[in-house]
TORPA-4810 file (N, C-alpha, C, O; in nm, 3 decimals):
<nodes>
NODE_1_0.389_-0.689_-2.272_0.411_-0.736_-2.136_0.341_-0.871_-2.121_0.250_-0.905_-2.196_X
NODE_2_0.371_-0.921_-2.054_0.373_-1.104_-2.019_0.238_-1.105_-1.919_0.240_-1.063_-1.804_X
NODE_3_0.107_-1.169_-1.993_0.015_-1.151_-1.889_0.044_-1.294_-1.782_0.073_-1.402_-1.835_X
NODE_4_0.032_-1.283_-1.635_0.039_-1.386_-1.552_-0.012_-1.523_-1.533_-0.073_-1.531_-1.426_X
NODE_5_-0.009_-1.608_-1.585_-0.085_-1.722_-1.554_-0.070_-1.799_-1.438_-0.177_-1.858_-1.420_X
NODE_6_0.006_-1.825_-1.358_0.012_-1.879_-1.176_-0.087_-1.819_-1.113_-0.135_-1.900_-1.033_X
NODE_7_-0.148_-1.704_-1.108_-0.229_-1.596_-1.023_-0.345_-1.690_-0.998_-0.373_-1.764_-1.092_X
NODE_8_-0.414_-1.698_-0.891_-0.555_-1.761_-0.901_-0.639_-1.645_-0.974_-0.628_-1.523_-0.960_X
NODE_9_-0.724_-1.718_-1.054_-0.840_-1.612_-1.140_-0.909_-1.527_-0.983_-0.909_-1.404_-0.970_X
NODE_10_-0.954_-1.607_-0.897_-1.012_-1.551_-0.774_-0.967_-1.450_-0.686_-1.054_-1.382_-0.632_X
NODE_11_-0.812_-1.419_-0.655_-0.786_-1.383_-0.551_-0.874_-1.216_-0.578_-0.938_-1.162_-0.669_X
NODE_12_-0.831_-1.184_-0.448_-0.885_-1.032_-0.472_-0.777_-0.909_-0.459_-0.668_-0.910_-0.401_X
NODE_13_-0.850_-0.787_-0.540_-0.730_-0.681_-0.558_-0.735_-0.654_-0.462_-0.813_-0.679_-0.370_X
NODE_14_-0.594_-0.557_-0.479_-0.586_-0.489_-0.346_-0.568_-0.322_-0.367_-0.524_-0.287_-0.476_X
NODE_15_-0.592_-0.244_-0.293_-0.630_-0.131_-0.287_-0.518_-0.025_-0.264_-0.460_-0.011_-0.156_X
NODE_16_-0.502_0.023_-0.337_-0.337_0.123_-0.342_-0.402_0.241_-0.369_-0.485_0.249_-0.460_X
NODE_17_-0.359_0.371_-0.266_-0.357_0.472_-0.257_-0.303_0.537_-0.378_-0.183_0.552_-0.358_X
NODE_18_-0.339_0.588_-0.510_-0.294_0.644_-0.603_-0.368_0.776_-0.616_-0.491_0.782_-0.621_X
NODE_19_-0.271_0.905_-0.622_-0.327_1.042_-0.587_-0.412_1.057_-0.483_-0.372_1.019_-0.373_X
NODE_20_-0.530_1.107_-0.493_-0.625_1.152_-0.415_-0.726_1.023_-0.404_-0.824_1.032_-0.330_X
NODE_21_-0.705_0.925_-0.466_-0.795_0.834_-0.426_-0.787_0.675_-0.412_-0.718_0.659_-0.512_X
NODE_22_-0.802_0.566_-0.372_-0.804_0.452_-0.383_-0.813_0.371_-0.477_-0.933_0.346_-0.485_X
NODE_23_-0.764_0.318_-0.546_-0.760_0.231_-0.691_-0.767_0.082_-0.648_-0.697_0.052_-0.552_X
NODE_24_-0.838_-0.010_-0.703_-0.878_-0.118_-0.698_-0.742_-0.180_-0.834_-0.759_-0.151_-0.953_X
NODE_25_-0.604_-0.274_-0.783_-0.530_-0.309_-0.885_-0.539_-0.481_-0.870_-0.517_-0.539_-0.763_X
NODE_26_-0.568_-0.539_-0.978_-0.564_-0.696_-0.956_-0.376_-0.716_-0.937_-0.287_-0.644_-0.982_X
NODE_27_-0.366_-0.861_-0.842_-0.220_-0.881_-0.899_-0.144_-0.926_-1.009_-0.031_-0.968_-1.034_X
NODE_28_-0.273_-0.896_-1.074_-0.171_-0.962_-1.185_-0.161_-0.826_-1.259_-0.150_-0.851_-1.379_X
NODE_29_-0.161_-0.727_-1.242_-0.099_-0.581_-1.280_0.026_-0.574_-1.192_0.119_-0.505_-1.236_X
NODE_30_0.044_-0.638_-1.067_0.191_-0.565_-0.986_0.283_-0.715_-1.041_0.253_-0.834_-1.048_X
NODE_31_0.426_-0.623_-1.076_0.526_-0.702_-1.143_0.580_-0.711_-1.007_0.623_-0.824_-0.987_X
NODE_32_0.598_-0.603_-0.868_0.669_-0.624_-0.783_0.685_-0.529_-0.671_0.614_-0.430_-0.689_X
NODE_33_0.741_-0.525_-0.582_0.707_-0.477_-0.452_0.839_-0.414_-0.398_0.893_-0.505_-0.335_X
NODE_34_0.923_-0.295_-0.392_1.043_-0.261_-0.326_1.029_-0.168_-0.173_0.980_-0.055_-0.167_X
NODE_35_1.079_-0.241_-0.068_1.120_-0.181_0.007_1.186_-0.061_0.037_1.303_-0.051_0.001_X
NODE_36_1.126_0.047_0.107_1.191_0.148_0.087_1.183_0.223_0.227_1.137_0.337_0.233_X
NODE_37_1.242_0.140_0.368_1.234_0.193_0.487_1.114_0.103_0.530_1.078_-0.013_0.511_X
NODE_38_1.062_0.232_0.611_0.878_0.163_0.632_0.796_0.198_0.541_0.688_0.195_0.600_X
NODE_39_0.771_0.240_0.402_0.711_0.221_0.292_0.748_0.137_0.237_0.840_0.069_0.281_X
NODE_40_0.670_0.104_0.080_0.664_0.021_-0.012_0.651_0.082_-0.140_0.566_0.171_-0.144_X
NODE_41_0.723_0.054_-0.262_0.762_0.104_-0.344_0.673_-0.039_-0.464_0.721_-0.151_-0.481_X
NODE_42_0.566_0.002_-0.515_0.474_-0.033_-0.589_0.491_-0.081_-0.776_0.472_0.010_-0.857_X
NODE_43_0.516_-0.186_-0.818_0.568_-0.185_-1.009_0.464_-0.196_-1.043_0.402_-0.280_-0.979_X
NODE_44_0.379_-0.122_-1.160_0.272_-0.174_-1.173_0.344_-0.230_-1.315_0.461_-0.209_-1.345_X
NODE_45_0.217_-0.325_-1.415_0.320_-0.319_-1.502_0.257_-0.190_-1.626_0.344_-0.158_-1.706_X
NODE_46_0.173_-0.146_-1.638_0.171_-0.011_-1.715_0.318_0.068_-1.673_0.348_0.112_-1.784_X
NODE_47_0.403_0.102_-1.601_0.505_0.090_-1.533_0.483_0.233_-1.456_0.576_0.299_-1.409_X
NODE_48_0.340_0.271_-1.451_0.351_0.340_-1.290_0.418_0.311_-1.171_0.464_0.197_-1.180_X
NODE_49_0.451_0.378_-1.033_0.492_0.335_-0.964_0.409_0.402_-0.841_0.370_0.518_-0.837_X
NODE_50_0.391_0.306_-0.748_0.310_0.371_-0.625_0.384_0.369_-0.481_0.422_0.269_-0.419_X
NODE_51_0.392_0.462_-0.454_0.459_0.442_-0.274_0.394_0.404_-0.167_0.350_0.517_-0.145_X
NODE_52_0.357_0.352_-0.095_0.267_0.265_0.040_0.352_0.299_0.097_0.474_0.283_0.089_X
NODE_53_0.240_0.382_0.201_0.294_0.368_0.370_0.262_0.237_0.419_0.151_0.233_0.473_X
NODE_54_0.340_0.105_0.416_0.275_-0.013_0.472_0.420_-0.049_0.442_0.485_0.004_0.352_X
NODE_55_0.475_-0.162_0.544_0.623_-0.245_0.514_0.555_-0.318_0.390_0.445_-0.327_0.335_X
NODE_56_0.726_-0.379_0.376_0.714_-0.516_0.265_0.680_-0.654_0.330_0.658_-0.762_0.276_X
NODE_57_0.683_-0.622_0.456_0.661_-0.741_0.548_0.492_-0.739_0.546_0.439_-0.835_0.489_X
NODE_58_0.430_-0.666_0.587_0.288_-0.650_0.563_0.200_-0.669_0.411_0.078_-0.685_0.405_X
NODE_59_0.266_-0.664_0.327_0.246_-0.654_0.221_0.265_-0.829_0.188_0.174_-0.902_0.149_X
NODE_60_0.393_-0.867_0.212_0.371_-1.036_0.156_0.280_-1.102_0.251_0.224_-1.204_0.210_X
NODE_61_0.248_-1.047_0.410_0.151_-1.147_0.489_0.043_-1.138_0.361_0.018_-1.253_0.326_X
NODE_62_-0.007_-1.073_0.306_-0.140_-1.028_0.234_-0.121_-1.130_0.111_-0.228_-1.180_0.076_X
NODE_63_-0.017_-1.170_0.042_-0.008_-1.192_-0.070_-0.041_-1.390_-0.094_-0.041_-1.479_-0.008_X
NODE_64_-0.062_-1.396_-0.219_-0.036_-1.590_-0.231_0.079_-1.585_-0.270_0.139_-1.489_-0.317_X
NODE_65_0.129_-1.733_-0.244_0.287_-1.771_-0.289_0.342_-1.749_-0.401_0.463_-1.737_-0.417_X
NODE_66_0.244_-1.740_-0.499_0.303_-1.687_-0.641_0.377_-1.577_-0.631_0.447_-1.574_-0.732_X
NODE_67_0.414_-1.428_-0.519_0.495_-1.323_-0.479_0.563_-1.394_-0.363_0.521_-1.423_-0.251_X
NODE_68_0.762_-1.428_-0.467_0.865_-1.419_-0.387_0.948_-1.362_-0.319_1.025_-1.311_-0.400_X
NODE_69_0.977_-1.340_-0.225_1.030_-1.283_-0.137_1.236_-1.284_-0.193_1.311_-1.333_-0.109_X
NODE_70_1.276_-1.251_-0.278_1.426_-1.253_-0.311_1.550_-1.239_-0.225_1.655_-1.304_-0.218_X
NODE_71_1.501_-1.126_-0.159_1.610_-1.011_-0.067_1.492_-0.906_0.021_1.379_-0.867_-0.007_X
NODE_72_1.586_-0.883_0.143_1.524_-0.783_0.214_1.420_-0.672_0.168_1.329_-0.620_0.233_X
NODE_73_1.465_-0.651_0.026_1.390_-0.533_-0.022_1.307_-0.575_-0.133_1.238_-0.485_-0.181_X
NODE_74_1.296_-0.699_-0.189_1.232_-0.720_-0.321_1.148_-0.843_-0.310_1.193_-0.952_-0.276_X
NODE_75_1.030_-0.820_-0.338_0.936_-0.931_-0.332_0.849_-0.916_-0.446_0.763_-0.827_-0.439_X
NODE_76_0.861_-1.030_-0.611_0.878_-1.030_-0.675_0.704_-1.156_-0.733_0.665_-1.246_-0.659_X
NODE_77_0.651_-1.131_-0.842_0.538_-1.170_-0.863_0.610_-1.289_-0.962_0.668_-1.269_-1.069_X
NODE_78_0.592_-1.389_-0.908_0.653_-1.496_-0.994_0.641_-1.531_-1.110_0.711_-1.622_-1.154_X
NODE_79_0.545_-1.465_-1.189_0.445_-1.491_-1.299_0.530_-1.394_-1.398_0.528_-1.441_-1.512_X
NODE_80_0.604_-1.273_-1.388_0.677_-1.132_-1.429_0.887_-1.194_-1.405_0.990_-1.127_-1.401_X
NODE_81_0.867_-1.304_-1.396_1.048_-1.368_-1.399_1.048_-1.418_-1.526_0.989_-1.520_-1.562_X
NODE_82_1.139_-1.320_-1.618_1.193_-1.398_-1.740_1.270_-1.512_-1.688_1.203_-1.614_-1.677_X
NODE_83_1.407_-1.522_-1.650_1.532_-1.592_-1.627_1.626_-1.543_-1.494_1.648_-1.427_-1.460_X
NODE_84_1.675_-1.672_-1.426_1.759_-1.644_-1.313_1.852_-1.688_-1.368_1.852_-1.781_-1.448_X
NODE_85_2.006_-1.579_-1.302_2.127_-1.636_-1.296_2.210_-1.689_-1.211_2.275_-1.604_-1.151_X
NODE_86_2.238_-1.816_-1.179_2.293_-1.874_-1.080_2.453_-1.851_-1.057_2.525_-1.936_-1.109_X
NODE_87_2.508_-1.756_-0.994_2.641_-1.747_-1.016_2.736_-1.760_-0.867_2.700_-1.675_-0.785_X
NODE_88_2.825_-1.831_-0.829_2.912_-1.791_-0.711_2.886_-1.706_-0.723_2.764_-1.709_-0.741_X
NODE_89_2.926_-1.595_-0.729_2.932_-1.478_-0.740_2.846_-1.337_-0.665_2.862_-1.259_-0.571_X
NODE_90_2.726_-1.369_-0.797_2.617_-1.331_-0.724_2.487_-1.381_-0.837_2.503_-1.409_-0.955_X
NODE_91_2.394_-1.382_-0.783_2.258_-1.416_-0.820_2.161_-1.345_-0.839_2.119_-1.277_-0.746_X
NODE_92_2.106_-1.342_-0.952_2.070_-1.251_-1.051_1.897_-1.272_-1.091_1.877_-1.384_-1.136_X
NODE_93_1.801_-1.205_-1.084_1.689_-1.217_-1.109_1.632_-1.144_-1.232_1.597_-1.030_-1.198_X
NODE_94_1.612_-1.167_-1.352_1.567_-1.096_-1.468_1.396_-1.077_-1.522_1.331_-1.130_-1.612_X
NODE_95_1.379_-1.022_-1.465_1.216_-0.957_-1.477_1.207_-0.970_-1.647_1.310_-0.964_-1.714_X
NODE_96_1.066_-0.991_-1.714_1.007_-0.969_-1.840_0.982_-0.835_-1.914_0.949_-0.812_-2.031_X
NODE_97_1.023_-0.710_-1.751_1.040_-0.580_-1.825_1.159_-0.559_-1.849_1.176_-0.470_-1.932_X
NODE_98_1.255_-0.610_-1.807_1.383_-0.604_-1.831_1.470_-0.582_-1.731_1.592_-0.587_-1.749_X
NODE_99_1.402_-0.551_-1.593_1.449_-0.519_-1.476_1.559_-0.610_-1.408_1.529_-0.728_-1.386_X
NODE_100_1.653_-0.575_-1.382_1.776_-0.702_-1.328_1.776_-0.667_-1.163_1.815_-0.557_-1.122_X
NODE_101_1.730_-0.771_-1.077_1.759_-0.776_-0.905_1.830_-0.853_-0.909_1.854_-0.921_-1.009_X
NODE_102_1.900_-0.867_-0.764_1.998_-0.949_-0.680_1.935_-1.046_-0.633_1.835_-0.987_-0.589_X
NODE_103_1.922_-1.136_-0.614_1.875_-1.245_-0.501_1.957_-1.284_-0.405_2.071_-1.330_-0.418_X
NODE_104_1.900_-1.265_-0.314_2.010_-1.275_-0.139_2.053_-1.416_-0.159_2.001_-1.507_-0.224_X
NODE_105_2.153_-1.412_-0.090_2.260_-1.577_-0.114_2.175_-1.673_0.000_2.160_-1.793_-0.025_X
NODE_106_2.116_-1.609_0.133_2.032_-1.641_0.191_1.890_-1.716_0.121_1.872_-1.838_0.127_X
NODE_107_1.806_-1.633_0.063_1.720_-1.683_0.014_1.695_-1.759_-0.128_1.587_-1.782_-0.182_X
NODE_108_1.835_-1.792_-0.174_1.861_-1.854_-0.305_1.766_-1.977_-0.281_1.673_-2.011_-0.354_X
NODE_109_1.799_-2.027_-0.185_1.757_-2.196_-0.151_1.619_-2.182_-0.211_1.566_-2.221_-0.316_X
NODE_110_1.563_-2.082_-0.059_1.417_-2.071_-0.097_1.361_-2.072_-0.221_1.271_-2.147_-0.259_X
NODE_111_1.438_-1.956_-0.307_1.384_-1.926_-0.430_1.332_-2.017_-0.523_1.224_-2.014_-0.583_X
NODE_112_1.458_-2.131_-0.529_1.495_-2.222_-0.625_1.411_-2.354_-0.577_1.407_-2.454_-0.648_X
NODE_113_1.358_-2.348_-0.476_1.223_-2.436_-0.441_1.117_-2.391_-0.450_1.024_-2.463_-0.487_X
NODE_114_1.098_-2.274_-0.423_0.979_-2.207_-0.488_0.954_-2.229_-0.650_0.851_-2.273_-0.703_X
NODE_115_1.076_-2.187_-0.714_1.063_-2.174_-0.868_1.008_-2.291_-0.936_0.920_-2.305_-1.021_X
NODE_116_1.083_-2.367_-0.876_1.068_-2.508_-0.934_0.945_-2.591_-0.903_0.920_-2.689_-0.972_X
NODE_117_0.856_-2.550_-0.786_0.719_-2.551_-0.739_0.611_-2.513_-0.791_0.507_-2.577_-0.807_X
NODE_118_0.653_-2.348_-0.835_0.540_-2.298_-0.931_0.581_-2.290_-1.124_0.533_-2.217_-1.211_X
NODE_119_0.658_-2.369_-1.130_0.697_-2.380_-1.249_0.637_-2.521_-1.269_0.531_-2.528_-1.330_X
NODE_120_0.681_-2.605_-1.235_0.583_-2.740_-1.251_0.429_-2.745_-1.179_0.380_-2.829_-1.105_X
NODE_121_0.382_-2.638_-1.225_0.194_-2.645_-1.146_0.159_-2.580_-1.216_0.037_-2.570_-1.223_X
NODE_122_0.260_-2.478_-1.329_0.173_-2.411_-1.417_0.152_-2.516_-1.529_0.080_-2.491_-1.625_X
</nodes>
């Protein structure tokens, strides 16, 4: 697995409810974040998965820009993007685990200024 280099060495973990107790996870363990109603659906990359009672909206206020926001449901650690596919069609996001998302036709723009932002700063 692809360790992150965009992440600030500094930021701080954040605290995910796993079983019976609180776990301290840096971000540069979460590949990504799925919406799932008013929970949150947790990637770690060991490829556990954690459920949060907390939106995805609450979850990116918390985050640095290095976690993109794709589509309604996917907010994605920029550091864990193998390759995007740009297609009429549709638009395609390819994770380093192998994971394939959609990227909203809406937030393409964004994306592709983002990408190109934290791709030239690494």
């Amino acid at each position: 697995m692809n360790t992150p280099q965009s992440l600030p060495s500094l930021c701080p973990p954040i605290f995910l409810r796993i079983g019976d107790r609180k776990e301290a996870v840096s971000l540069m363990q979460i590949v990504r974040f799925q919406s799932e109603r008013n929970y949150t659906r947790v990637y770690l990359t060991d490829g556990r998965q954690v459920l949060m009672a907390k939106t995805l909206g609450a979850f990116e206020r918390l985050l640095p820009s290095s976690f993109v926001r794709i589509h309604r449901s996917h907010l994605v650690n920029h550091s864990f993007i193998s390759h995007w596919v740009d297609s009429p069609l549709k638009n395609t996001l390819v994770l380093t685990n192998g994971q394939v998302l959609t990227i909203a036709n809406r937030r393409i723009k964004e994306f592709t200024e983002m990408n190109h932002r934290l791709r030239h700063k690494a």
